[in-house]
DRENNU-813689 format. One record per residue (C-alpha): residue number from 1; x, y, z. Coordinates in Angstrom, 1 decimal, decimal comma. Each point is the difference from the previous one (the first is absolute). Example, Ala and Ser with C-alpha at 12.3 -4.5 7.8 and 13.67 -1.06 7.14 Angstrom:
@num = 1&xx = 12,3&yy = -4,5&zz = 7,8 .
@num = 2&xx = 1,4&yy = 3,4&zz = -0,7 .
***
This chain:
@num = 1&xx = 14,8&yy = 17,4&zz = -6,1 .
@num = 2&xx = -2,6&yy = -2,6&zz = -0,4 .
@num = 3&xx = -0,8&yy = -0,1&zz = 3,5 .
@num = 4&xx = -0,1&yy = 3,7&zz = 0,2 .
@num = 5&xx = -2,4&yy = 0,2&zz = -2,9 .
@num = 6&xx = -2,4&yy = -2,9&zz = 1,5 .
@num = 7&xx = 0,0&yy = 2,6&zz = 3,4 .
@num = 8&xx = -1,1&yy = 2,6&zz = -2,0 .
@num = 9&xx = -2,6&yy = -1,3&zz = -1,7 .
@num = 10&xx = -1,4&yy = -2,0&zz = 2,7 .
@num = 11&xx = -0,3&yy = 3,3&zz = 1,9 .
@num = 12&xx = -2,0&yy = 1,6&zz = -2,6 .
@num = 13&xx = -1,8&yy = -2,7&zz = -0,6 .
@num = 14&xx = -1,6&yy = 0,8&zz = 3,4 .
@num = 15&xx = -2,0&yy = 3,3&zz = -1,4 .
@num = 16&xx = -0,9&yy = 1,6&zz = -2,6 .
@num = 17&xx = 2,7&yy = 2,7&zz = 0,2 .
@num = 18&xx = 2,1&yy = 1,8&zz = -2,5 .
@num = 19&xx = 1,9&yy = -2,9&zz = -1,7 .
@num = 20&xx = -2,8&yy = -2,4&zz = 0,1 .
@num = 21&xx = -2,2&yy = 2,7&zz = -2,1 .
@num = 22&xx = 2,8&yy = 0,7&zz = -2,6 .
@num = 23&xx = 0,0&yy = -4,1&zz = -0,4 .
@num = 24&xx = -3,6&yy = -0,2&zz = -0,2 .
@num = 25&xx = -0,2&yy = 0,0&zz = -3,9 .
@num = 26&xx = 1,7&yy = -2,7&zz = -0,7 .
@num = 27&xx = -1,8&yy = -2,3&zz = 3,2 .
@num = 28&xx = -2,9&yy = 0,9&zz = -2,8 .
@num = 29&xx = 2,6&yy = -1,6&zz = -3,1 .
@num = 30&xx = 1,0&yy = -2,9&zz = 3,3 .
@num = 31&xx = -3,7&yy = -0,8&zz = -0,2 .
@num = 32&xx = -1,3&yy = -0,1&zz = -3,2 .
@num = 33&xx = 3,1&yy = -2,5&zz = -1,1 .
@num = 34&xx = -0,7&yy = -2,2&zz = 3,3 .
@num = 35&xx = -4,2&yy = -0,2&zz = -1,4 .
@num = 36&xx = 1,3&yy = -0,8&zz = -3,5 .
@num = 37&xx = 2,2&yy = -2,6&zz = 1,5 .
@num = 38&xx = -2,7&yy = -1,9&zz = 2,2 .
@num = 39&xx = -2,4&yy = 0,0&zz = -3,1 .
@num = 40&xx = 2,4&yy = -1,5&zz = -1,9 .
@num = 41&xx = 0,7&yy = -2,6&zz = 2,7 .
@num = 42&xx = -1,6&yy = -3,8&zz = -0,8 .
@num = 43&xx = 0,2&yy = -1,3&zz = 3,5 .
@num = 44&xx = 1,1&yy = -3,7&zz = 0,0 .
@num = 45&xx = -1,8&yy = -2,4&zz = 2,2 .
@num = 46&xx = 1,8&yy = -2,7&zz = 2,0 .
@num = 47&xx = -1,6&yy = -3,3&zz = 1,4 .
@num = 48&xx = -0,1&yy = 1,0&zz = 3,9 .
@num = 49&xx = -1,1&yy = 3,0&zz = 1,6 .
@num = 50&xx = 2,2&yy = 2,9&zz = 0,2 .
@num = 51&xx = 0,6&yy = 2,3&zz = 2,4 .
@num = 52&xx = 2,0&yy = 3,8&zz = -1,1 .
@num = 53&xx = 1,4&yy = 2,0&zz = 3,0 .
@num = 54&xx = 1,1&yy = 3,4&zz = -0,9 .
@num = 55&xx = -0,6&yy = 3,6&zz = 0,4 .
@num = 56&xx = -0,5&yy = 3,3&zz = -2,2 .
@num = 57&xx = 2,5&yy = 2,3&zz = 1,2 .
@num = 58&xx = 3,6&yy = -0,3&zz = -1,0 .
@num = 59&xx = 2,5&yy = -1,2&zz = 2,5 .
@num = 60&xx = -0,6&yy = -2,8&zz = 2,3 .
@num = 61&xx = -2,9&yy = -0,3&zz = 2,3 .
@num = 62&xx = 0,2&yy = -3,6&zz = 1,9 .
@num = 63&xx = -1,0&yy = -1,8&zz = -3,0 .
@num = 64&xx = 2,8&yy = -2,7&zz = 0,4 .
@num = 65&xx = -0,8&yy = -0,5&zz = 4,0 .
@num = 66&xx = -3,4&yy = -0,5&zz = -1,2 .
@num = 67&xx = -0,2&yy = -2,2&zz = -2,1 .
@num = 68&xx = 2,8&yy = -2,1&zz = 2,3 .
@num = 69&xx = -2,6&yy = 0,2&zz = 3,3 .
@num = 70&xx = -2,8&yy = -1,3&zz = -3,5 .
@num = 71&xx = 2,1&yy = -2,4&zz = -0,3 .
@num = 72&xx = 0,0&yy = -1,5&zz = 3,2 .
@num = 73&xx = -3,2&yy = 0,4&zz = 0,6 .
@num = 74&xx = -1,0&yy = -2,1&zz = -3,2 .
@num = 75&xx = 2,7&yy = -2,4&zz = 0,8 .
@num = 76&xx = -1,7&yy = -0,8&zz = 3,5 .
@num = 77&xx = -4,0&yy = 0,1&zz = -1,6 .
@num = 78&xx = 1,6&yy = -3,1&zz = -1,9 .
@num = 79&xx = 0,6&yy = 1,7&zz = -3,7 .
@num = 80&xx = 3,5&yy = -0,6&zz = -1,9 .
@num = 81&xx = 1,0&yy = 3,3&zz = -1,2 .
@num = 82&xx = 2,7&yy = 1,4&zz = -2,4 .
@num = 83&xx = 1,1&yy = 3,5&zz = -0,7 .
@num = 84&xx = 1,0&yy = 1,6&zz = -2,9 .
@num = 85&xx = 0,9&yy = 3,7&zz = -0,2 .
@num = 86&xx = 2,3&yy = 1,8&zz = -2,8 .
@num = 87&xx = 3,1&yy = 0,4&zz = 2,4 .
@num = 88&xx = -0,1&yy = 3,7&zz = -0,3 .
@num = 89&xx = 4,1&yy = 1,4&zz = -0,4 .
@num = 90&xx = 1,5&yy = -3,0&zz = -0,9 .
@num = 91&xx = 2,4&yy = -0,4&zz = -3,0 .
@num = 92&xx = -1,7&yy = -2,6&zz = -1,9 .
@num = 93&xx = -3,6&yy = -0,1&zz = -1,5 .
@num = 94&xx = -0,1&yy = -3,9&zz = -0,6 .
@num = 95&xx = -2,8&yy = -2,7&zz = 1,8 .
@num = 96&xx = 2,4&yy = -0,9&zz = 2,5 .
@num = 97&xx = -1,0&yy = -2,0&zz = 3,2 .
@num = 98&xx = 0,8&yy = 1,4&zz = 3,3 .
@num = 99&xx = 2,3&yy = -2,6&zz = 2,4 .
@num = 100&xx = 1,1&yy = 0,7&zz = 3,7 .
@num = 101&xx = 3,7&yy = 0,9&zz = -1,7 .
@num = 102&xx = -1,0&yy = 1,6&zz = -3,2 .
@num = 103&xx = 1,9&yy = 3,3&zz = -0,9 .
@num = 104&xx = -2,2&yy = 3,1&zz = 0,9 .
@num = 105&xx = 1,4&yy = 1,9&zz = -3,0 .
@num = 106&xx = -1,7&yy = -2,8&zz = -2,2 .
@num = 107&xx = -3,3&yy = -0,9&zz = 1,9 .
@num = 108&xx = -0,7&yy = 3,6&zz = 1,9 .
@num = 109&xx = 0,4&yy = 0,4&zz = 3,8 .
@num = 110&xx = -3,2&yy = -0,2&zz = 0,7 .
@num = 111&xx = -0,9&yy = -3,0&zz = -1,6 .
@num = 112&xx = 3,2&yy = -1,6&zz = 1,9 .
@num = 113&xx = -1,5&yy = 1,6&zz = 2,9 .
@num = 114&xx = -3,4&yy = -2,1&zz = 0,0 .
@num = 115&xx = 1,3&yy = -3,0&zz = -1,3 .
@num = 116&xx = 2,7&yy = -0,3&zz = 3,0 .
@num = 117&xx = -3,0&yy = 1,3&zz = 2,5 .
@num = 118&xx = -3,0&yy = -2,1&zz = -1,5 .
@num = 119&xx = 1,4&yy = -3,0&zz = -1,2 .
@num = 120&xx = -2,2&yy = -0,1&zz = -2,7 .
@num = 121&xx = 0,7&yy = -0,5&zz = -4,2 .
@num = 122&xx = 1,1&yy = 3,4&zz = -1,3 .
@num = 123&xx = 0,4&yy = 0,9&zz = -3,5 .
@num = 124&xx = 0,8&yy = 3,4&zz = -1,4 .
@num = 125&xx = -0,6&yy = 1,1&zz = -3,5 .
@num = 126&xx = -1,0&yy = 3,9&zz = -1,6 .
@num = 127&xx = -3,5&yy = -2,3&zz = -1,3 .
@num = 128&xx = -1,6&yy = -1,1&zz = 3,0 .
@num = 129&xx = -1,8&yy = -2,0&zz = -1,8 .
@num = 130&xx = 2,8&yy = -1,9&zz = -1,4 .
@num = 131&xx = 1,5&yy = -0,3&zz = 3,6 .
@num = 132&xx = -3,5&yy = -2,0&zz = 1,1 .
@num = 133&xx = 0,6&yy = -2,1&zz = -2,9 .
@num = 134&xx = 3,3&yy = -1,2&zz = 0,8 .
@num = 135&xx = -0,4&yy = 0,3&zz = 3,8 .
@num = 136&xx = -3,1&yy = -2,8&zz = -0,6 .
@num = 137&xx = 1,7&yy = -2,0&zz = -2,3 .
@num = 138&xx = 2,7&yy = -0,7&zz = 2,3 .
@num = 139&xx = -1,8&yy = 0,0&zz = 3,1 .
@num = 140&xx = -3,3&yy = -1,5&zz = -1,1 .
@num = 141&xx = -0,6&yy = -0,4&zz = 3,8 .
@num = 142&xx = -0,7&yy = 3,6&zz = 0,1 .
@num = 143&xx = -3,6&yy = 0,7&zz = 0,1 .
@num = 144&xx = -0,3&yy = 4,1&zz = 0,8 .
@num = 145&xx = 2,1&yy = 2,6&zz = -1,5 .
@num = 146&xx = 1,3&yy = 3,7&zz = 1,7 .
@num = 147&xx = 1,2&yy = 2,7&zz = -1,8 .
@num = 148&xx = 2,2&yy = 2,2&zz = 1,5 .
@num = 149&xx = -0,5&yy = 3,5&zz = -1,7 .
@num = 150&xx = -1,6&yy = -0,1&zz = -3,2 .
@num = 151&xx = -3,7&yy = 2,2&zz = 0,3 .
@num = 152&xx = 1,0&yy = 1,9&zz = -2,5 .
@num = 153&xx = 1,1&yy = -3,2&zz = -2,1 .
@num = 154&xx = -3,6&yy = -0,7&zz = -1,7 .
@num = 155&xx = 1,5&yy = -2,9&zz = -2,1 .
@num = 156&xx = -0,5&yy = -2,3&zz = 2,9 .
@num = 157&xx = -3,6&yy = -0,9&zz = 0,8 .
@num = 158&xx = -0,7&yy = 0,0&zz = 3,8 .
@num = 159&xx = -2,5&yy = -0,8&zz = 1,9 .
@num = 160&xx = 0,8&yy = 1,7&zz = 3,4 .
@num = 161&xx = 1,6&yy = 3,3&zz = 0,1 .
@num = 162&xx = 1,6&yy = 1,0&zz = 3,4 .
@num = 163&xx = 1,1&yy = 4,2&zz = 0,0 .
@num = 164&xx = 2,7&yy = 1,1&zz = 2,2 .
@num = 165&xx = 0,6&yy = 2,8&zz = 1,5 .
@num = 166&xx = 2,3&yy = 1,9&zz = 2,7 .
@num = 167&xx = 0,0&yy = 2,9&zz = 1,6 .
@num = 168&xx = 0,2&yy = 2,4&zz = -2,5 .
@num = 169&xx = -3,3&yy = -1,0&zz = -1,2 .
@num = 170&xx = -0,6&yy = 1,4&zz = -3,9 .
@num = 171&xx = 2,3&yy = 3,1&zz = 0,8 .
@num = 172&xx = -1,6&yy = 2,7&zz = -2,3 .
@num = 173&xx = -2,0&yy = -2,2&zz = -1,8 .
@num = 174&xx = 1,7&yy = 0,7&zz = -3,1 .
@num = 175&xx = 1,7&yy = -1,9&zz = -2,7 .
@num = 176&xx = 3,4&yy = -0,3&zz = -0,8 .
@num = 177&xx = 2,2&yy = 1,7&zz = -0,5 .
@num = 178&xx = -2,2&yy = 3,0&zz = 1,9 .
@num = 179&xx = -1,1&yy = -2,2&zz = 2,6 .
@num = 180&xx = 0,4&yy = -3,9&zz = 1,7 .
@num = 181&xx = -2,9&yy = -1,9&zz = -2,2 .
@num = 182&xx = 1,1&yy = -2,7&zz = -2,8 .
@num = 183&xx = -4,0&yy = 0,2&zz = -0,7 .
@num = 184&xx = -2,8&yy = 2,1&zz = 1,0 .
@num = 185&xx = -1,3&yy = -0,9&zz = 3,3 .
@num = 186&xx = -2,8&yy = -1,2&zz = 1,3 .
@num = 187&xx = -0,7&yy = -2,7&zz = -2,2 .
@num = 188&xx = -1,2&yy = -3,4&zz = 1,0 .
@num = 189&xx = 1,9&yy = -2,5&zz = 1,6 .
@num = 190&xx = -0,8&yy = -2,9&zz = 2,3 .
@num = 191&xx = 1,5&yy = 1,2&zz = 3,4 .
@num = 192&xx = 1,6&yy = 2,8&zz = 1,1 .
@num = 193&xx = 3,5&yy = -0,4&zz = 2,5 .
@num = 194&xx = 1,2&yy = 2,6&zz = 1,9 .
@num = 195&xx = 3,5&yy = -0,9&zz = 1,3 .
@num = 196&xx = 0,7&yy = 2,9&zz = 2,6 .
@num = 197&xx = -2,8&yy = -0,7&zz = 2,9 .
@num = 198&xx = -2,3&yy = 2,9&zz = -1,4 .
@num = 199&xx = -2,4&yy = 0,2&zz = -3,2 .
@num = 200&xx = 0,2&yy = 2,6&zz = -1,9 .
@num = 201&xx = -1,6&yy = 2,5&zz = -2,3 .
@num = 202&xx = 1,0&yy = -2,1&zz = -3,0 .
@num = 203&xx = -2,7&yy = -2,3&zz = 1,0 .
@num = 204&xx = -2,8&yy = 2,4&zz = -0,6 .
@num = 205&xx = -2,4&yy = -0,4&zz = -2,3 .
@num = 206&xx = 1,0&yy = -3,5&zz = -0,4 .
@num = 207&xx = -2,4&yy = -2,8&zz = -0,1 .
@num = 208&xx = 1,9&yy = -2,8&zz = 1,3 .
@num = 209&xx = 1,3&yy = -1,3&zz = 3,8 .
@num = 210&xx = 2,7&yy = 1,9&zz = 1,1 .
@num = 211&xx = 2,5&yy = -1,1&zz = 3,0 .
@num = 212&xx = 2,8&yy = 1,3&zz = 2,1 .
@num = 213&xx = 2,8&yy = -1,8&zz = 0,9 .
@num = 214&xx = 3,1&yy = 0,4&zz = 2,2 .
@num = 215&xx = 4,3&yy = -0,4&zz = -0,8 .
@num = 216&xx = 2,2&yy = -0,3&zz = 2,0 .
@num = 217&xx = 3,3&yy = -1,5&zz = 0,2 .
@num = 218&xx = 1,0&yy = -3,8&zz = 1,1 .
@num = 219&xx = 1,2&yy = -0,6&zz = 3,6 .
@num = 220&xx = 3,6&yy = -0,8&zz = -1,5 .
@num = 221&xx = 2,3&yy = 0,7&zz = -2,7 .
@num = 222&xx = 1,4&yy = -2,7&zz = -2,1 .
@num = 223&xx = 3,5&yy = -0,9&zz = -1,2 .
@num = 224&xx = 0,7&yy = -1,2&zz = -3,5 .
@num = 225&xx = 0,9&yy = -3,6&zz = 1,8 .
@num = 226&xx = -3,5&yy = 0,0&zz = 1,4 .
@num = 227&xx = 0,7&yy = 0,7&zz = 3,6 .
@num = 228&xx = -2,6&yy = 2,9&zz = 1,7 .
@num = 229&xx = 1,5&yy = 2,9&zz = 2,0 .
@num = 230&xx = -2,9&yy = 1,3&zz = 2,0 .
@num = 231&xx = -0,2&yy = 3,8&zz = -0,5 .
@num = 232&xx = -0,1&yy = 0,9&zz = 3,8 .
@num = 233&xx = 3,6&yy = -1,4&zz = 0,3 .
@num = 234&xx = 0,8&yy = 3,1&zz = -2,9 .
@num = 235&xx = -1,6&yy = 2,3&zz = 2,4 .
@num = 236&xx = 2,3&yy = 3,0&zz = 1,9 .
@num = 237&xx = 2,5&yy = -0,6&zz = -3,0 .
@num = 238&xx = 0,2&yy = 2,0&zz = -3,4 .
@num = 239&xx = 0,0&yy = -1,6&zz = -3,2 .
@num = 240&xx = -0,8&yy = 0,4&zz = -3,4 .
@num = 241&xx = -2,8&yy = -0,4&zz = -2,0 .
@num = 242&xx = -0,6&yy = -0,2&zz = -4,1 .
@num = 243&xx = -3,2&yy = -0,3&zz = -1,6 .
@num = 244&xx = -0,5&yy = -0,2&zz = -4,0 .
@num = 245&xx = -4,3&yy = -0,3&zz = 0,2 .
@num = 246&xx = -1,9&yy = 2,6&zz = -1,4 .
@num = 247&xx = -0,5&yy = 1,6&zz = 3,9 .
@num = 248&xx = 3,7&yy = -0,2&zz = 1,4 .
@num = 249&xx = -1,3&yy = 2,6&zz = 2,6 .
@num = 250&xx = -3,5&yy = -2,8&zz = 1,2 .
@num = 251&xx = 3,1&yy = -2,7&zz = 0,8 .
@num = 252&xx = 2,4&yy = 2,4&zz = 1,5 .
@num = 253&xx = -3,0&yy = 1,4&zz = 3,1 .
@num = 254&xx = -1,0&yy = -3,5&zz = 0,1 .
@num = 255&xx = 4,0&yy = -0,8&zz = 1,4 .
@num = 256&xx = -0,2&yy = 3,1&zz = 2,3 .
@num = 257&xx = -3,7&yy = -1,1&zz = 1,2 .
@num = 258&xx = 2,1&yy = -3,1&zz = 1,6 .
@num = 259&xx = 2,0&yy = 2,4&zz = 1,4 .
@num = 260&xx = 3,0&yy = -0,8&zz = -2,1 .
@num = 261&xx = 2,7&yy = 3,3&zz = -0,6 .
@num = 262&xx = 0,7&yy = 0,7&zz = -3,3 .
@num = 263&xx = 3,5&yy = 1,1&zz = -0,6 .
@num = 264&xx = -0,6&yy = 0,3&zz = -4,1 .
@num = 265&xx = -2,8&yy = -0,5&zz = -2,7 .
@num = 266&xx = 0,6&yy = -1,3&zz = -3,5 .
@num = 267&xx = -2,8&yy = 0,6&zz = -1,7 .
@num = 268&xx = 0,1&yy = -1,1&zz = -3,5 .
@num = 269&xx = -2,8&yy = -0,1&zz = -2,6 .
@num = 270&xx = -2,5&yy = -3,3&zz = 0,0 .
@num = 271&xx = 1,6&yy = -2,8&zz = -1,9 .
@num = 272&xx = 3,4&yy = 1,7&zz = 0,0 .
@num = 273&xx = 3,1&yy = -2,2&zz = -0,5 .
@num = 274&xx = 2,1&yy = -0,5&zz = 2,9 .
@num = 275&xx = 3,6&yy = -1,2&zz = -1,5 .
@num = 276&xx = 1,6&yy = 3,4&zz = 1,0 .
@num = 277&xx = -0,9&yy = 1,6&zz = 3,3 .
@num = 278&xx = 0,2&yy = 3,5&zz = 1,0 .
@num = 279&xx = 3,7&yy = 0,0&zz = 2,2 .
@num = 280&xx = -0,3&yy = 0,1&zz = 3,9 .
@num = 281&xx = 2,3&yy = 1,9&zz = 2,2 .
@num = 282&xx = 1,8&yy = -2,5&zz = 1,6 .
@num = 283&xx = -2,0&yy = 0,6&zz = 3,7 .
@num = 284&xx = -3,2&yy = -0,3&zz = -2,0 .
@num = 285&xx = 1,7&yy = -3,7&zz = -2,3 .
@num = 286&xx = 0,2&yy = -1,6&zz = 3,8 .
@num = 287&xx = -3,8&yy = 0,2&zz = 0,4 .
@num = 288&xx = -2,4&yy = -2,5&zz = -0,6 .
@num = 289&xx = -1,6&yy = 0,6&zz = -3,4 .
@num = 290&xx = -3,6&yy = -0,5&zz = 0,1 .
@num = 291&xx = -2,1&yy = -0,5&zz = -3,1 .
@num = 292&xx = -3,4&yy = -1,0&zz = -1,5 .
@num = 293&xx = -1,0&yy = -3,3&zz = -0,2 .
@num = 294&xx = -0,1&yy = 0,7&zz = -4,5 .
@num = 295&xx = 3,3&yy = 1,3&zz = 0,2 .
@num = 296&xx = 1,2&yy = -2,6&zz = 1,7 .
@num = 297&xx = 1,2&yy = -2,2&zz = -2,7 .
@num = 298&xx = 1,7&yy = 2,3&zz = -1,7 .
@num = 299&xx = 1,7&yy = 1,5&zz = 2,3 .
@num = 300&xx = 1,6&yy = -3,1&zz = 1,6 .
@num = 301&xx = 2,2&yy = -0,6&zz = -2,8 .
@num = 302&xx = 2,0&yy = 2,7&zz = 0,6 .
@num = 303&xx = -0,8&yy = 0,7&zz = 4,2 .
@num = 304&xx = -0,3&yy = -3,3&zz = 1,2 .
@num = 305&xx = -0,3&yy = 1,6&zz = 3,5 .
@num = 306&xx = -3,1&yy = 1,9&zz = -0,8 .
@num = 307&xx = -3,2&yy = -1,3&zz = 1,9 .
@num = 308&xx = -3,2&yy = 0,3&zz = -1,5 .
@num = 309&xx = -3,0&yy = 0,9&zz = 1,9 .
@num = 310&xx = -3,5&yy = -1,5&zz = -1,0 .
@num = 311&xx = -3,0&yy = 1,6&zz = -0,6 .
@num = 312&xx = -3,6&yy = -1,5&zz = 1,0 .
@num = 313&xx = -3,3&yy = 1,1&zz = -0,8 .
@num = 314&xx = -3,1&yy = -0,8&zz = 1,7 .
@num = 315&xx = -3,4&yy = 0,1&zz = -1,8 .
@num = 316&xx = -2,9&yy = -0,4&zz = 2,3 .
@num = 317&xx = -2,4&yy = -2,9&zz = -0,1 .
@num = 318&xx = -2,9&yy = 1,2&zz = -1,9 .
@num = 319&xx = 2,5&yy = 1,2&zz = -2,8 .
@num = 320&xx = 0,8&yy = -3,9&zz = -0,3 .
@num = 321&xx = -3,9&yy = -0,8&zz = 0,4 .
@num = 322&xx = -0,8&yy = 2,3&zz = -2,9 .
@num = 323&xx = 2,9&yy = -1,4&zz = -2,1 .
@num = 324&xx = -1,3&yy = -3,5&zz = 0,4 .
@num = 325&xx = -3,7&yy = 1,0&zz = -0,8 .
@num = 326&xx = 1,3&yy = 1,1&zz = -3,2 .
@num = 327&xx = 1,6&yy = -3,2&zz = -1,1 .
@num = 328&xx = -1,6&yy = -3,6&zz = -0,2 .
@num = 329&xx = 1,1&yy = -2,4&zz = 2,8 .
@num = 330&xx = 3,4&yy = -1,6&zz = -0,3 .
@num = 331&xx = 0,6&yy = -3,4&zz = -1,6 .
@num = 332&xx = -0,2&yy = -2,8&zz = 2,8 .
@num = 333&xx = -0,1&yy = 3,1&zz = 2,6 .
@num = 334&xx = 2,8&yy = -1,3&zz = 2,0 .
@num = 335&xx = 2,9&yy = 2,2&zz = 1,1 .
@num = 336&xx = 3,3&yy = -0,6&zz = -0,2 .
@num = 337&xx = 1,8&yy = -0,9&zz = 3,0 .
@num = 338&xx = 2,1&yy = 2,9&zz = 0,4 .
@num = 339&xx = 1,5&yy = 2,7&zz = -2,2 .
@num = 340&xx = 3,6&yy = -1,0&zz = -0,9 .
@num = 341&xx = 3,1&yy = 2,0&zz = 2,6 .
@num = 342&xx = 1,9&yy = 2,6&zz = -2,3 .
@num = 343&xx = 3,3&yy = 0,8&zz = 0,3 .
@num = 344&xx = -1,4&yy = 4,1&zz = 0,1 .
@num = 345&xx = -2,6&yy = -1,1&zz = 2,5 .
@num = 346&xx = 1,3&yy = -0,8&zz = 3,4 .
@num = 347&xx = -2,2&yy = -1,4&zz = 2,7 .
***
């Protein structure tokens, strides 16, 4: 039902049709409380710069491959970065640290996600701000700070906000619930990212640097040992794939772009809990089970088998140049050696 409803209103979120108009009164009540609520925001400032990647339409847009390919990028300019995010769908709403084998139902999956991929400090917590505090305090080595979601989270003082984008650009250009936008749009932000290899309309009118970028899909698919299974061996077979993302429908053409056959689709809703899986036929339980790189933890619990297929995104250069032109030069400007192997991140 969920997932049904999120279809719905992602469709009509594309125009400004019959359901989108009868919504459109309270996208005026969505508004007024979201401009009450930023007002009332006192925006705590932490002792290194910080840097908040998100978007302004509802559903996921790239932010979390973002701010991992930020990541590494700041990691090889020579800073020592942490991220804290609120762990969106996860059970508890404590200031938890994120660790390689922490419980994605108590940290988030995408926090799991970057701290297995980056290898960098990750804390979670619904006050950002609190999250930097801790994440510092225990890793006092840290000396830059990402946040993973969190534009619309004014309590946080930042100093370099990053705006992502995919392809469906700012749909109607609406609020909620009669259209995509948490907040009006344009409004300023630093940079502009625009994760699908095209910019779109959303970027008119706005006076800051916008870039396209490109996804696509690692080389190989990974077991929950480690070991990579390179995707061409999985072509002229059918299998099965399950996405619980925001866009179960981007990762599912991605798979058939590397000419992989999709016997089934499980598409469940973004964040979704993955203890009980829809039943297979038995021909279709045989497959191989293909899955997102996020869902990949927990799904393994309960299919082992499953192999989970990383995403990469690639921001080009003068994105990065623009980036570092907005911060100050990193401490000692040396890079690290290398970024640190992740289980989810085969060669």
């Amino acid at each position: 039902m969920r997932a049904a409803l999120e279809r719905t209103f992602t469709a009509a979120w594309q125009r400004r049709g019959p359901l989108a108009v009868a919504l459109w009164p309270l996208s005026r009540l969505y508004g007024a409380l979201a401009a009450r609520r930023q007002a009332r925001a006192v925006p705590q400032r932490l002792p290194v710069p910080v840097i908040v990647i998100g978007n302004v339409v509802a559903g996921g847009a790239g932010k979390t491959p973002a701010t991992l390919a930020v990541a590494q990028h700041l990691l090889a300019r020579g800073w020592r970065p942490g991220i804290v995010s609120r762990g969106h769908g996860r059970a508890s709403r404590a200031c938890l640290p994120v660790q390689p084998g922490s419980d994605p139902r108590e940290v988030g999956d995408e926090p799991l996600l970057l701290r297995r991929r980056a290898g960098v400090p990750v804390q979670v917590a619904p006050c950002r701000a609190e999250a930097g505090r801790a994440l510092l305090a225990a890793h006092p080595q840290v000396n830059i700070l990402l946040c993973d979601d969190g534009l619309q989270h004014h309590a946080l003082a930042r100093d370099v906000e990053i705006c992502v984008f995919d392809g469906r650009g700012i749909g109607n250009g609406w609020l909620l619930p009669a259209g995509p936008l948490r907040e009006a749009w344009p409004r300023p932000v630093s940079l502009a990212l625009f994760t699908e290899g095209r910019i779109s309309l959303a970027a008119a009118g706005l006076p800051c640097p916008a870039f396209a970028a490109t996804r696509r899909l690692a080389s190989s698919a990974c077991r929950a040992n480690g070991q990579g299974v390179p995707l061409a061996r999985l072509r002229g077979q059918s299998v099965v794939a399950l996405a619980g993302i925001a866009r179960p429908q981007a990762f599912f053409d991605m798979l058939c772009a590397e000419g992989l056959t999709l016997a089934r689709t499980i598409a469940l809703p973004d964040h979704a809990p993955l203890e009980r899986l829809p039943p297979l036929p038995p021909q279709e339980a045989a497959l191989p089970l293909l899955c997102t790189e996020k869902d990949a933890a927990k799904l393994w619990p309960h299919a082992p088998q499953a192999l989970a297929v990383p995403l990469r995104l690639q921001a080009p250069a003068a994105f990065f140049d623009a980036l570092d032109a907005l911060l100050p030069p990193p401490p000692g400007n040396q890079p690290d050696a290398a970024l640190p192997q992740s289980p989810l991140s085969p060669p």
